[in-house]
N, C-alpha and C positions, 0 to 999 in steps of 0.2 A: 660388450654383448653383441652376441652376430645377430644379422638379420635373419628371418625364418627362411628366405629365399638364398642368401649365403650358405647358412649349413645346409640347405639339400644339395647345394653344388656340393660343398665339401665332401658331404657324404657320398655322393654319386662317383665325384671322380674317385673316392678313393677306394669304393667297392663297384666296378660297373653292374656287377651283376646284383645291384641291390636295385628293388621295383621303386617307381614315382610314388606309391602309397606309404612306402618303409622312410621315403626320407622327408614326407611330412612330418612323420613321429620325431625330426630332428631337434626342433628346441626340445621336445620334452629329454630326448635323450641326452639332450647336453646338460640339463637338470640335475636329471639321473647320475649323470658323472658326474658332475660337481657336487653332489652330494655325498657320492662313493669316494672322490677324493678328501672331500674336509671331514667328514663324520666316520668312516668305516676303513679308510685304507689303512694298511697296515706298513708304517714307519720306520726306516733302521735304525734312525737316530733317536729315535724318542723309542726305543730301548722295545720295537717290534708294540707300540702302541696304536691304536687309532689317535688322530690328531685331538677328537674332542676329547677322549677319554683323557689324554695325557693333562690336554689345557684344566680337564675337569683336577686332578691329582695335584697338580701346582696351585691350583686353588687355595685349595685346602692345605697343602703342607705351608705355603704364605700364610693361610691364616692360623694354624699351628705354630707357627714361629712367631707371629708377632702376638699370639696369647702367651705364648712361653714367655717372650721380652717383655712381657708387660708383669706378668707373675712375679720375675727376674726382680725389674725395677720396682716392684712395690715390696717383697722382701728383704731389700737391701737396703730400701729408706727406711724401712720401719728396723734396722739394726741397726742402723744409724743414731737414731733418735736414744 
């Protein structure tokens, strides 16, 4: 985590024309990004998904699979029998 007086450097050098009040707004704005990148950016690998949305979908199809394996397993004892 940067310090608050780190990111208004950052920010400054990397826009000089940005005012002393805009790189107070810096932690928030790093917030802001790190939100933008874990919840909303949009993924190539994960098939043009947002990261959560995708994490959300593997949730669920794990738990799809292990209902099914368990459906599976209990069907195939009881023909068993």
């Amino acid at each position: 985590m940067l310090f608050p007086s780190t990111t208004q450097s950052l920010l400054f050098c990397k826009d000089p024309g940005i005012s002393l009040a805009e790189t107070k707004r810096g932690p928030h704005l790093t917030a802001e990004w790190v939100d933008w990148w874990n919840e909303r950016r949009l993924h190539s690998t994960l098939g043009y998904l947002p990261p959560a949305e995708f994490e959300t979908q593997e949730r669920e199809t794990d738990a799809a699979c292990v209902l099914a394996n368990l459906v599976y397993t209990v069907r195939r004892r009881d023909t068993q029998m």
